[in-house]
PDB file of N, CA, C and O in Angstrom:
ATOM      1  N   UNK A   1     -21.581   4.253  14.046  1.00  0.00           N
ATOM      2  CA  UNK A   1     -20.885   3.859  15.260  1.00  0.00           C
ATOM      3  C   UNK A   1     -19.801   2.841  14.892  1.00  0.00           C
ATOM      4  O   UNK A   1     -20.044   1.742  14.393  1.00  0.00           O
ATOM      5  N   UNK A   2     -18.348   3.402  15.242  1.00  0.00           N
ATOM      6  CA  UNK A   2     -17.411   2.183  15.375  1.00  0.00           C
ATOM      7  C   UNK A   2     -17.523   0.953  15.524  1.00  0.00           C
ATOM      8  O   UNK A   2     -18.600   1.262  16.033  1.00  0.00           O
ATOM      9  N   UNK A   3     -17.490  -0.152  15.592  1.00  0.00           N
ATOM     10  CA  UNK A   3     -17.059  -1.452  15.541  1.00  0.00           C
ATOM     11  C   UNK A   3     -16.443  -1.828  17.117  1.00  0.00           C
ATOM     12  O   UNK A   3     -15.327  -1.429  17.450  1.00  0.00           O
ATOM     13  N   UNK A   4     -17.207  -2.544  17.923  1.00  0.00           N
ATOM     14  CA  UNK A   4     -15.903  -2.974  18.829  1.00  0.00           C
ATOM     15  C   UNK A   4     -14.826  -3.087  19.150  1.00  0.00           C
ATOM     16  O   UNK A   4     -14.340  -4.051  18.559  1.00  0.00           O
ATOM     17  N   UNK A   5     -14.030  -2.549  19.890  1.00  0.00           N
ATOM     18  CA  UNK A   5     -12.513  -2.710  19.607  1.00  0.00           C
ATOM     19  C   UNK A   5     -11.784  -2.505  18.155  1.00  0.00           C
ATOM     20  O   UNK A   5     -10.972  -3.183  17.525  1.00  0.00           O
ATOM     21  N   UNK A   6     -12.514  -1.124  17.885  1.00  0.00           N
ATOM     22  CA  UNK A   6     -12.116  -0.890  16.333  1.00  0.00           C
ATOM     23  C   UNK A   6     -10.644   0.011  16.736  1.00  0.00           C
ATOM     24  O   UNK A   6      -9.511  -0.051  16.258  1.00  0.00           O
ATOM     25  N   UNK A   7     -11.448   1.161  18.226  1.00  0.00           N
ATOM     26  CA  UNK A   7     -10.016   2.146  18.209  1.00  0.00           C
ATOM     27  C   UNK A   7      -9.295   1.750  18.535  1.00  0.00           C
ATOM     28  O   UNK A   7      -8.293   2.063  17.891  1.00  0.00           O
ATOM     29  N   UNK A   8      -8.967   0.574  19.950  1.00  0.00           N
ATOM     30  CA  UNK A   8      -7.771  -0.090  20.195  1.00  0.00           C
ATOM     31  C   UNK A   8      -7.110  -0.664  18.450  1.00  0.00           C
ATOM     32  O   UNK A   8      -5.927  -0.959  18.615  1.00  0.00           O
ATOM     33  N   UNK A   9      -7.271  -0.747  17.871  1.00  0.00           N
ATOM     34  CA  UNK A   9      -6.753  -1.674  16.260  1.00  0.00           C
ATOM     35  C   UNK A   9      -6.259  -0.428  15.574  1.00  0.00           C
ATOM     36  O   UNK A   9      -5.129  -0.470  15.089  1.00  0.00           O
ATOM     37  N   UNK A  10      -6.863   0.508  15.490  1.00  0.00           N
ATOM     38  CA  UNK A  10      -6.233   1.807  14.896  1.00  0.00           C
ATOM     39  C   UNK A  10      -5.457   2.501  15.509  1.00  0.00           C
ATOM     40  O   UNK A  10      -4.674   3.138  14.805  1.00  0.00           O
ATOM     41  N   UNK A  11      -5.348   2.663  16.945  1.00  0.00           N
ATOM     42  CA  UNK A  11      -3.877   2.598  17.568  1.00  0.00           C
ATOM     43  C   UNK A  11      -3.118   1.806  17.821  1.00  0.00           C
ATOM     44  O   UNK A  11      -2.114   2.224  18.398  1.00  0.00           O
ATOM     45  N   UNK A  12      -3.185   0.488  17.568  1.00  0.00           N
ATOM     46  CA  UNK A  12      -2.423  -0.123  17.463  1.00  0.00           C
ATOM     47  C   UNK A  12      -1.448  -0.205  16.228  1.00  0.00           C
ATOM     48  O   UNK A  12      -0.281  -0.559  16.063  1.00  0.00           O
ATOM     49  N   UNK A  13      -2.610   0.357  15.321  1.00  0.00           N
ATOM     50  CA  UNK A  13      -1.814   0.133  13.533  1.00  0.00           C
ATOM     51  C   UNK A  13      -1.024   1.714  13.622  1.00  0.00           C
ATOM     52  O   UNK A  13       0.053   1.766  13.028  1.00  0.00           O
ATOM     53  N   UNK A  14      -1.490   2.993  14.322  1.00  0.00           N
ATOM     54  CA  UNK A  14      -0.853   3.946  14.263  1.00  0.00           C
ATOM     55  C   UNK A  14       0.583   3.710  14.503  1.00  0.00           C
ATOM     56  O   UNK A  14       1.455   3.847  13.645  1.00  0.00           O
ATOM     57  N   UNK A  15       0.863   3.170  16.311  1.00  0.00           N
ATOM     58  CA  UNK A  15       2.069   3.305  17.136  1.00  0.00           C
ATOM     59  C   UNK A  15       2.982   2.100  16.199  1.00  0.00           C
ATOM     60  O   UNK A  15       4.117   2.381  15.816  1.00  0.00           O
ATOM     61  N   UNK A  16       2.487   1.041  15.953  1.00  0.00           N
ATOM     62  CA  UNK A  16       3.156   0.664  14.438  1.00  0.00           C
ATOM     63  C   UNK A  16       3.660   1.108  13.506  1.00  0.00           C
ATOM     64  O   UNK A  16       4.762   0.747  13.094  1.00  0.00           O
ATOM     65  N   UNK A  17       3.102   1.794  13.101  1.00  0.00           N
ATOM     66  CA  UNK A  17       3.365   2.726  12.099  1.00  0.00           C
ATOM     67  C   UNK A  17       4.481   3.743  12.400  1.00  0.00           C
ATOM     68  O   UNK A  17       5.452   3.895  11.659  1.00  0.00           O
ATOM     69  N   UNK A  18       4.255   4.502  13.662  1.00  0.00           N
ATOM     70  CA  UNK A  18       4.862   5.740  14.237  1.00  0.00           C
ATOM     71  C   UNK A  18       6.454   5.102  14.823  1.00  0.00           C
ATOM     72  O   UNK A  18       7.507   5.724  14.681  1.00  0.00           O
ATOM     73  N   UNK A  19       6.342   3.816  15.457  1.00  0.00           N
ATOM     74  CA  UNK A  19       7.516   2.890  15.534  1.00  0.00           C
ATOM     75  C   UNK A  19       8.614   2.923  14.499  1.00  0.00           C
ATOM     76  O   UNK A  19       9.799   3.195  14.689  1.00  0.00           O
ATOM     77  N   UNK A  20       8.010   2.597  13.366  1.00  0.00           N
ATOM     78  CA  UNK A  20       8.564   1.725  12.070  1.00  0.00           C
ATOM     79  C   UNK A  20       9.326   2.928  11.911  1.00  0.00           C
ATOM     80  O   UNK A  20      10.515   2.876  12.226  1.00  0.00           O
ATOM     81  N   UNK A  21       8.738   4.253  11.378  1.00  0.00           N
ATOM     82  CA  UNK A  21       9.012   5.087  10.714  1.00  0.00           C
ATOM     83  C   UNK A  21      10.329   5.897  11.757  1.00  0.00           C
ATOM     84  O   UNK A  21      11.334   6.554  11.489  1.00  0.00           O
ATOM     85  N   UNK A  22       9.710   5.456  12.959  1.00  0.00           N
ATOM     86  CA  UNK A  22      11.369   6.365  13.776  1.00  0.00           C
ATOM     87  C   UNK A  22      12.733   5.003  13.856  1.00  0.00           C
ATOM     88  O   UNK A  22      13.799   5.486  14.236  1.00  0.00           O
ATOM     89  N   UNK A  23      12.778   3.991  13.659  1.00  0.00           N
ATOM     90  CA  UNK A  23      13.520   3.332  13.126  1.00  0.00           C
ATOM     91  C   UNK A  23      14.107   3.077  11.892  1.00  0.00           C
ATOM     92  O   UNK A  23      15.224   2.589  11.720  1.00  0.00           O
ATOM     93  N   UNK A  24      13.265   3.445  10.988  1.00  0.00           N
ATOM     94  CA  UNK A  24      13.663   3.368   9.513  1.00  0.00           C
ATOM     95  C   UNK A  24      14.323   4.507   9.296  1.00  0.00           C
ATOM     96  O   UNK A  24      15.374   4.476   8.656  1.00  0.00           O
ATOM     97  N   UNK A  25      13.771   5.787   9.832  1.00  0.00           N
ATOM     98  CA  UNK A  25      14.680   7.308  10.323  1.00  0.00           C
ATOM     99  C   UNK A  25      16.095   7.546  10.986  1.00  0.00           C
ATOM    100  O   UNK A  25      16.843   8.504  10.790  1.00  0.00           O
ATOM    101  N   UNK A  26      16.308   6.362  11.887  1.00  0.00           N
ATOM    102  CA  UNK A  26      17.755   6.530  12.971  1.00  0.00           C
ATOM    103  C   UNK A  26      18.844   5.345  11.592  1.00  0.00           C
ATOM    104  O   UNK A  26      20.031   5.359  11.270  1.00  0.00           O
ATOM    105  N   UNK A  27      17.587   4.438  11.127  1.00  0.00           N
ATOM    106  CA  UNK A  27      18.639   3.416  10.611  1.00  0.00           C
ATOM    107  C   UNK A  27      19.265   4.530   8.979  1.00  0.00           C
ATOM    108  O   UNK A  27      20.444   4.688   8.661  1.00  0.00           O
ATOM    109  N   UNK A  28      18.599   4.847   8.583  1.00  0.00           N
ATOM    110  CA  UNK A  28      18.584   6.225   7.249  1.00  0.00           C
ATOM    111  C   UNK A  28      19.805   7.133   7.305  1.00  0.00           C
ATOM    112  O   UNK A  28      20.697   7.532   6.557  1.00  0.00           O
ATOM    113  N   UNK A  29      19.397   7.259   8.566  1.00  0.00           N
ATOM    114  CA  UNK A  29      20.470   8.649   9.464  1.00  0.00           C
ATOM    115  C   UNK A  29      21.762   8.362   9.556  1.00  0.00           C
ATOM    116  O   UNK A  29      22.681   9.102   9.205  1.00  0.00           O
ATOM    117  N   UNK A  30      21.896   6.775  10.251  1.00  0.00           N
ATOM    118  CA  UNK A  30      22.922   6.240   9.892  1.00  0.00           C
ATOM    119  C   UNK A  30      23.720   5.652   8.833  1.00  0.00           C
ATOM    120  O   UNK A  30      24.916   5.544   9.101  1.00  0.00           O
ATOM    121  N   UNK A  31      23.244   5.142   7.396  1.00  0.00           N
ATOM    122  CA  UNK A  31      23.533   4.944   6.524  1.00  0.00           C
ATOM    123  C   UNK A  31      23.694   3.460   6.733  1.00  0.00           C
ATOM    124  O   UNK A  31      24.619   2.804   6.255  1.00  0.00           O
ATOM    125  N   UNK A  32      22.838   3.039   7.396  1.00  0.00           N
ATOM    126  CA  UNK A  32      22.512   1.942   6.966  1.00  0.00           C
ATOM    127  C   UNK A  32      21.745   0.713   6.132  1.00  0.00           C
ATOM    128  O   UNK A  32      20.564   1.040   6.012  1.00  0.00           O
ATOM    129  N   UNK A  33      21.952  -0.342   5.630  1.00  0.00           N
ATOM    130  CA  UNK A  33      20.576  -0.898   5.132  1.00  0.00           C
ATOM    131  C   UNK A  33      19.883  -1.743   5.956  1.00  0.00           C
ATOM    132  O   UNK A  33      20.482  -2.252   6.904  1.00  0.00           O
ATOM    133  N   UNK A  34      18.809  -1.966   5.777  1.00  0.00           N
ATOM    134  CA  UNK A  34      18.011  -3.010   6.872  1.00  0.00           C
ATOM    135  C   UNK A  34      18.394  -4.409   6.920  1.00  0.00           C
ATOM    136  O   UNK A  34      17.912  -5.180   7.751  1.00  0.00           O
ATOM    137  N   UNK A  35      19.644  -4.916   5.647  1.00  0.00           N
ATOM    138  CA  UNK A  35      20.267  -6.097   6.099  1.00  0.00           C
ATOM    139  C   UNK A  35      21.328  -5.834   7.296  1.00  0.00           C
ATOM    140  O   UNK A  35      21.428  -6.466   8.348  1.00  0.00           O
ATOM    141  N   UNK A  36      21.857  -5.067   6.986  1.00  0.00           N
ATOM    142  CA  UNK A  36      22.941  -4.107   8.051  1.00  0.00           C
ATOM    143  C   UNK A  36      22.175  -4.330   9.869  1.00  0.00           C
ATOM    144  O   UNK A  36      22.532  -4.884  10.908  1.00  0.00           O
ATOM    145  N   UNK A  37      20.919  -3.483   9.378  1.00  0.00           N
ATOM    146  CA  UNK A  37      20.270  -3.271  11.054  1.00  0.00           C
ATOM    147  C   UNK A  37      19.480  -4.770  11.707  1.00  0.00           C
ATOM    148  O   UNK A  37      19.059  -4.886  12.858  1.00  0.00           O
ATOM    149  N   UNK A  38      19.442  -5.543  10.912  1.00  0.00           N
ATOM    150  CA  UNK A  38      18.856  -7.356  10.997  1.00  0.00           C
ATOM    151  C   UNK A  38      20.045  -8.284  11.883  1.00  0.00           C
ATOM    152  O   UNK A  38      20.019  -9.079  12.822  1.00  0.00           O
ATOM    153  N   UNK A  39      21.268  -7.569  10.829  1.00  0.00           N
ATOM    154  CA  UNK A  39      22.519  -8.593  11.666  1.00  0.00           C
ATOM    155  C   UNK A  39      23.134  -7.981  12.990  1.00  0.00           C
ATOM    156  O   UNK A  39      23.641  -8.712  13.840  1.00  0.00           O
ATOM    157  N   UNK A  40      23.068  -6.649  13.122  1.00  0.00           N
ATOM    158  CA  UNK A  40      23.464  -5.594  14.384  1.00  0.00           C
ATOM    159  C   UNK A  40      22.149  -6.277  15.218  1.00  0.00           C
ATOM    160  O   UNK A  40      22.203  -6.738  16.358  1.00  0.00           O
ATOM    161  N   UNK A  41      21.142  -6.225  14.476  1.00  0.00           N
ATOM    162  CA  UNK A  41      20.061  -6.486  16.316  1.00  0.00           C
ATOM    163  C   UNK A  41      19.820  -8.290  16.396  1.00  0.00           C
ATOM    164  O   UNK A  41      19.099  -8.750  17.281  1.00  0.00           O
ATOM    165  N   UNK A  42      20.430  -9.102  15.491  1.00  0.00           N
ATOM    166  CA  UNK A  42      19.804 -10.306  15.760  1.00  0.00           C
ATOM    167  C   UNK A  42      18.852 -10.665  14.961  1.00  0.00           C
ATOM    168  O   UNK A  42      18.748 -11.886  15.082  1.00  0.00           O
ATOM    169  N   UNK A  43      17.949 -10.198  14.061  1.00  0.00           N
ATOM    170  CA  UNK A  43      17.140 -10.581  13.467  1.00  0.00           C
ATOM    171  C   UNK A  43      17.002 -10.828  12.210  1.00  0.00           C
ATOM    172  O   UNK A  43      18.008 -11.022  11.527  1.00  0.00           O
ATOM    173  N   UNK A  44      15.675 -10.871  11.629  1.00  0.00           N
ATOM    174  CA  UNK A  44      16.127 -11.192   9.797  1.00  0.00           C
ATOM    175  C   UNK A  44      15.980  -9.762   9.191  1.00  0.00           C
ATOM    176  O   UNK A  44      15.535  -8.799   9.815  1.00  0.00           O
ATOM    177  N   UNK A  45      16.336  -9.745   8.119  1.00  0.00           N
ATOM    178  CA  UNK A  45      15.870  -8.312   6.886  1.00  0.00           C
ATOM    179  C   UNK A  45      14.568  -8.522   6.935  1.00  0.00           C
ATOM    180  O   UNK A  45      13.928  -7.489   7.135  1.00  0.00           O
ATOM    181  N   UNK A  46      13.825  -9.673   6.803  1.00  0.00           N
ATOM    182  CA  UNK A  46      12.232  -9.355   6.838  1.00  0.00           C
ATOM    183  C   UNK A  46      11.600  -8.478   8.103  1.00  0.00           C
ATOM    184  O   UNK A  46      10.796  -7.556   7.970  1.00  0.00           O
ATOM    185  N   UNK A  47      12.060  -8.896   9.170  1.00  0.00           N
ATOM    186  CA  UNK A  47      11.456  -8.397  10.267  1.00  0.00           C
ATOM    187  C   UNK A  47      11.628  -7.253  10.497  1.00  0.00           C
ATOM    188  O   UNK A  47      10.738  -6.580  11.018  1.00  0.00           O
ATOM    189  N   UNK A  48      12.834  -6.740  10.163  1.00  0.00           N
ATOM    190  CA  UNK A  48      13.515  -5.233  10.314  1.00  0.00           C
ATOM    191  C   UNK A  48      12.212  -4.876   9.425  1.00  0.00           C
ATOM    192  O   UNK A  48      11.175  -4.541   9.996  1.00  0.00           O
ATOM    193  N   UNK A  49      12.326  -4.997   7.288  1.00  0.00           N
ATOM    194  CA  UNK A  49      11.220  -4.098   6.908  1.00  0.00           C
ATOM    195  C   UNK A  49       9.613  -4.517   6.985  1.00  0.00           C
ATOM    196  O   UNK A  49       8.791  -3.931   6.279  1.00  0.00           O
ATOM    197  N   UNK A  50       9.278  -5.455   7.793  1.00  0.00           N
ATOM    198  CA  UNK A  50       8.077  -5.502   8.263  1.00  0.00           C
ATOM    199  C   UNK A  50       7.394  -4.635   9.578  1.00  0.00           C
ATOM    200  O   UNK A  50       6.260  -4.163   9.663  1.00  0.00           O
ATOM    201  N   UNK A  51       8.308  -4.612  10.384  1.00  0.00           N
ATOM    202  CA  UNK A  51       8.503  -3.682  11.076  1.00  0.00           C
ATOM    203  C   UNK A  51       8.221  -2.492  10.939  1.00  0.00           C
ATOM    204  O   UNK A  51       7.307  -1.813  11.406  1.00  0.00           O
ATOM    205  N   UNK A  52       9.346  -2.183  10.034  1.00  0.00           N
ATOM    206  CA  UNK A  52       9.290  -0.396   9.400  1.00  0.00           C
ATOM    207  C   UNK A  52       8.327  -0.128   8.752  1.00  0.00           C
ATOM    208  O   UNK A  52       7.965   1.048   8.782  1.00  0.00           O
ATOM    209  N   UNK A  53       7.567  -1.080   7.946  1.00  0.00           N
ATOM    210  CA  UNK A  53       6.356  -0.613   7.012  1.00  0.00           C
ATOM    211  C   UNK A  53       5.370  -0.613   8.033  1.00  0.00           C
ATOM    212  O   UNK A  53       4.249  -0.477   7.542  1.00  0.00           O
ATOM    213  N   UNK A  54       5.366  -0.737   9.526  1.00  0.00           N
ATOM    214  CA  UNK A  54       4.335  -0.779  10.324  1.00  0.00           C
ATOM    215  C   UNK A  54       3.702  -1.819  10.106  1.00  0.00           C
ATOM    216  O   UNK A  54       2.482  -1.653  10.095  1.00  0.00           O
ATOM    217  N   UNK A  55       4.247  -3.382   9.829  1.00  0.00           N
ATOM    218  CA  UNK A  55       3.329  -4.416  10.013  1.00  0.00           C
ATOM    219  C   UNK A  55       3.077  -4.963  10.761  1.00  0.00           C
ATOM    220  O   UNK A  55       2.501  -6.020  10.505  1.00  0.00           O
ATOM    221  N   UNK A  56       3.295  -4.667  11.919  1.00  0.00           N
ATOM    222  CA  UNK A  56       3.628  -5.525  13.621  1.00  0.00           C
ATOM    223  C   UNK A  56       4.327  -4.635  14.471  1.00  0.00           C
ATOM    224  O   UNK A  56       5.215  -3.853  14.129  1.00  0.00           O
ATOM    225  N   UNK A  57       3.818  -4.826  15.709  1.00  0.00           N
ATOM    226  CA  UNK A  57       4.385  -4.175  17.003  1.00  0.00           C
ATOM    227  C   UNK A  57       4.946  -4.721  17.966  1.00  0.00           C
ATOM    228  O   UNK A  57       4.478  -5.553  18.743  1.00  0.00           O
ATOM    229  N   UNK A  58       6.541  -4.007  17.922  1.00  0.00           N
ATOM    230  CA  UNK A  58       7.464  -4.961  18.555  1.00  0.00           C
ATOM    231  C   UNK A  58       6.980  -5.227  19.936  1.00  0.00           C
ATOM    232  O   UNK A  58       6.034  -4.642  20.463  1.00  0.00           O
ATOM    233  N   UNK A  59       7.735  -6.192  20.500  1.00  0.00           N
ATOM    234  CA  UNK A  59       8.197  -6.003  22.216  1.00  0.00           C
ATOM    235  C   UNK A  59       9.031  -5.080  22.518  1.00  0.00           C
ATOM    236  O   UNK A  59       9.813  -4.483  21.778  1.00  0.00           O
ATOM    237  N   UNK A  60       8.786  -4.934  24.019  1.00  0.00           N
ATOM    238  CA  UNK A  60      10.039  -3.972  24.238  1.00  0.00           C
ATOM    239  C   UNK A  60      11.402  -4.160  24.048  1.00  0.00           C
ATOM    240  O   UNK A  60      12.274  -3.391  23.644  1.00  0.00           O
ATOM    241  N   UNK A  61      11.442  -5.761  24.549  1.00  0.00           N
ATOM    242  CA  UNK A  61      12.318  -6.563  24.235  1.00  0.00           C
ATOM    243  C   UNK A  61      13.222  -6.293  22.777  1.00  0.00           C
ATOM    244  O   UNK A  61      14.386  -5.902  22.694  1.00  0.00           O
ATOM    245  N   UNK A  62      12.152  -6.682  21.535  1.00  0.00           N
ATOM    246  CA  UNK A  62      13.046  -6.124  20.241  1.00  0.00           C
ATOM    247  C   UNK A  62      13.313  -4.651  19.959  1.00  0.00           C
ATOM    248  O   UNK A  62      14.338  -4.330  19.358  1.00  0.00           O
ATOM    249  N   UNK A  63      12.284  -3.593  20.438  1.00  0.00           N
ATOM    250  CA  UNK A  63      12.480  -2.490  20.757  1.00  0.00           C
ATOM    251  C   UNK A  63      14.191  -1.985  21.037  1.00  0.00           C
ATOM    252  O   UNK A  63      14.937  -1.292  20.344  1.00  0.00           O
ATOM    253  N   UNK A  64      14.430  -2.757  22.532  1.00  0.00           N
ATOM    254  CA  UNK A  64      15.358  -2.254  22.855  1.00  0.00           C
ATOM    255  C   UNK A  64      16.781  -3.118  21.957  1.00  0.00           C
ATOM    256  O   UNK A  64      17.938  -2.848  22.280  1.00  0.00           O
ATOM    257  N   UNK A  65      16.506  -4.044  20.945  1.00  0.00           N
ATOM    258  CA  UNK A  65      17.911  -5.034  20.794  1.00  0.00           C
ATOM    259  C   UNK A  65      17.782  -3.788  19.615  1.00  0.00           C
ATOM    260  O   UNK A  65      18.867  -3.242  19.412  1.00  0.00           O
ATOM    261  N   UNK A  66      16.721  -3.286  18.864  1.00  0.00           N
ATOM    262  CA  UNK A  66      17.351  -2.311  17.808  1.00  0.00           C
ATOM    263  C   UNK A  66      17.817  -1.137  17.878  1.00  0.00           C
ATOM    264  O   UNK A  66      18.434  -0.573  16.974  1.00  0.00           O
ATOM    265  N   UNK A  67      17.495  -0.580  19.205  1.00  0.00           N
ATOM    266  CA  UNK A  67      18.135   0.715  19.819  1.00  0.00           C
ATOM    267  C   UNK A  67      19.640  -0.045  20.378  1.00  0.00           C
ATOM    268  O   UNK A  67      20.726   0.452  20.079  1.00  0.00           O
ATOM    269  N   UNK A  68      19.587  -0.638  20.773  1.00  0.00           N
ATOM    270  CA  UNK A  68      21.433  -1.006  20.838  1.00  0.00           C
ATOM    271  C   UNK A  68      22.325  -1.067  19.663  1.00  0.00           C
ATOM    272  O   UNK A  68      23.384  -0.483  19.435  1.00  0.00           O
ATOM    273  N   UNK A  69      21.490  -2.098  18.822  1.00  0.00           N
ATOM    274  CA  UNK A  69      22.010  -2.168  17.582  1.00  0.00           C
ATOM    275  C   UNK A  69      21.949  -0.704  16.625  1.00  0.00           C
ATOM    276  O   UNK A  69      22.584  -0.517  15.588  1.00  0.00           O
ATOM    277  N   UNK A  70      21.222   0.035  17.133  1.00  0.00           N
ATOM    278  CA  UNK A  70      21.623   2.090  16.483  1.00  0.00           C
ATOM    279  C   UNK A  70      22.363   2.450  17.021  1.00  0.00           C
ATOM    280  O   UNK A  70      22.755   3.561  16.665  1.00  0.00           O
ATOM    281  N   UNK A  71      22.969   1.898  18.053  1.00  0.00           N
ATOM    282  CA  UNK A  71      23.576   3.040  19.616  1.00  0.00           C
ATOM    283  C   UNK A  71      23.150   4.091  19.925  1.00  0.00           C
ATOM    284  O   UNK A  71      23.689   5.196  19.993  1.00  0.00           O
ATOM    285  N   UNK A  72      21.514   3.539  20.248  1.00  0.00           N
ATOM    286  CA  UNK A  72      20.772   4.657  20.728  1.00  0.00           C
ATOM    287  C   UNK A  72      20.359   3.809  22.103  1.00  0.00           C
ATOM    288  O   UNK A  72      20.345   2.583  22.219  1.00  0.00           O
ATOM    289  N   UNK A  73      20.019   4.835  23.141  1.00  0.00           N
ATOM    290  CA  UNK A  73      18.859   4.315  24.244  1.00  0.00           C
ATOM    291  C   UNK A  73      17.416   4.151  23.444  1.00  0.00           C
ATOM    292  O   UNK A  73      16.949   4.448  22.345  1.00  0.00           O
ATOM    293  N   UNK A  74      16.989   3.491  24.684  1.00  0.00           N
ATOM    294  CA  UNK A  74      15.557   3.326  24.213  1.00  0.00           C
ATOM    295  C   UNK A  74      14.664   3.471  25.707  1.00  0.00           C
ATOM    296  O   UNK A  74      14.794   2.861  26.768  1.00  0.00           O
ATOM    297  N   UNK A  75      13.561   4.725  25.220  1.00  0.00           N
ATOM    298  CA  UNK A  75      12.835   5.618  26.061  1.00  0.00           C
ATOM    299  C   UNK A  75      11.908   5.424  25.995  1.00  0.00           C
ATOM    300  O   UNK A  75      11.433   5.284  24.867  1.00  0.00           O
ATOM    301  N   UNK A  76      10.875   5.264  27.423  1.00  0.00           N
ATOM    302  CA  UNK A  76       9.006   5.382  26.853  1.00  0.00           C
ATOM    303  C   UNK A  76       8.660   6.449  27.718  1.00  0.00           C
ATOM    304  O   UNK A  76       8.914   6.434  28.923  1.00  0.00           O
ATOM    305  N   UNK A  77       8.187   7.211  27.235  1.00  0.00           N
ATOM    306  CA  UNK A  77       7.588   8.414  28.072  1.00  0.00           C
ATOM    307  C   UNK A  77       5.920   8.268  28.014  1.00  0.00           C
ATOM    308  O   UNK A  77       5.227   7.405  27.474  1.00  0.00           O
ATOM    309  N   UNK A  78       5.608   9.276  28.671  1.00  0.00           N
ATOM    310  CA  UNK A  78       3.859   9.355  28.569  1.00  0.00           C
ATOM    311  C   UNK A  78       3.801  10.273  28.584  1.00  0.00           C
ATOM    312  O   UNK A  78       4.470  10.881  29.420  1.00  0.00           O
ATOM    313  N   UNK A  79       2.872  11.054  27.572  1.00  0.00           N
ATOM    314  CA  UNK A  79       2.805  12.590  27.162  1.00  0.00           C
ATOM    315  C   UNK A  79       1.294  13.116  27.214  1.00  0.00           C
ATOM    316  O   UNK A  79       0.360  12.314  27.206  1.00  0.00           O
ATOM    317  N   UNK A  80       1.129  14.281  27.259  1.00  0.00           N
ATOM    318  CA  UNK A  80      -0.208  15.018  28.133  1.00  0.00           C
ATOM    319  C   UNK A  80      -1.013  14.633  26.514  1.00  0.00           C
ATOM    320  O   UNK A  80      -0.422  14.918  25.472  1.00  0.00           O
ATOM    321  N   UNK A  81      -2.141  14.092  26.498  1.00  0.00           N
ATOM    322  CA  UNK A  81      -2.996  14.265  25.400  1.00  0.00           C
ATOM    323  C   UNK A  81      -3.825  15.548  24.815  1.00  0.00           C
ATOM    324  O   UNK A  81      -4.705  16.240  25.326  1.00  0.00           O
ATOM    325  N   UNK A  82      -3.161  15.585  23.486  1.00  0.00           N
ATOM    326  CA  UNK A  82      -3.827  15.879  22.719  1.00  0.00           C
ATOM    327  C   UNK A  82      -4.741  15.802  22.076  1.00  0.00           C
ATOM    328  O   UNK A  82      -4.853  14.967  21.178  1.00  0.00           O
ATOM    329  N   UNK A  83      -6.053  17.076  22.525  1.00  0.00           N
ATOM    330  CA  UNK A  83      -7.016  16.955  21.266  1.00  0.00           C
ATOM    331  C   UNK A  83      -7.164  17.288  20.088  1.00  0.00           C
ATOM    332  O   UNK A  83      -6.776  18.421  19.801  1.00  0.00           O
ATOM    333  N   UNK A  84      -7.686  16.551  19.150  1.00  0.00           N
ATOM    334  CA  UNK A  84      -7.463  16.331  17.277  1.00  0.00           C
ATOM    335  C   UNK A  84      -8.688  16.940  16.811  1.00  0.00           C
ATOM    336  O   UNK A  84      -9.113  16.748  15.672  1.00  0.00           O
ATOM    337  N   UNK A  85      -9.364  17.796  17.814  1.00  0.00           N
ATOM    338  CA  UNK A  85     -10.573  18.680  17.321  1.00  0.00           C
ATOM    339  C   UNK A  85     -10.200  20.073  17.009  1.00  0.00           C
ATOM    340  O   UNK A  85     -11.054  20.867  16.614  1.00  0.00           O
TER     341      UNK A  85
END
C-alpha cells in the first residue's frame, strides 16, 4: 500500500516534469538558450533549467510570463481521463 499522499507527490513530480519538457520544447523550437528565455521572462538561467528538468512547479503567474516571453498564449484545459490499464 502507497504511502499517504504519495499520489498527490507523483503527480505533482509528473505535471513538473510534463511542464518543463513543453517549455524546454517551444524554447528549442525557437532557437533559443535558457539564458535567452530567463532575460525575455524576467527570471534567472537557474530557474528557467530547474524548471525544465522538472524541479518545481510554476505558478500560473510564471507560467504565463514564459509563454509571453515565447509569444505563445498560455492555456489550461481539462481533459476526459484516461485509463493506464
Amino acid at each position: 500500500m502507497a504511502e499517504p499522499g504519495a499520489e498527490e507527490v507523483y503527480a505533482a513530480a509528473r505535471i513538473a516534469f510534463e511542464l518543463g519538457q513543453a517549455v524546454r520544447g517551444l524554447r528549442e523550437q525557437d532557437g533559443w538558450s535558457q539564458t535567452q528565455l530567463a532575460r525575455a521572462a524576467g527570471m534567472t538561467q537557474f530557474a528557467v533549467a530547474r524548471f525544465e528538468a522538472g524541479g518545481t512547479v510554476p505558478t500560473l503567474v510564471v507560467l504565463e510570463r514564459l509563454a509571453r516571453a515565447l509569444d505563445r498564449r498560455l492555456g489550461v484545459r481539462f481533459l476526459p481521463a484516461v485509463d493506464t490499464f
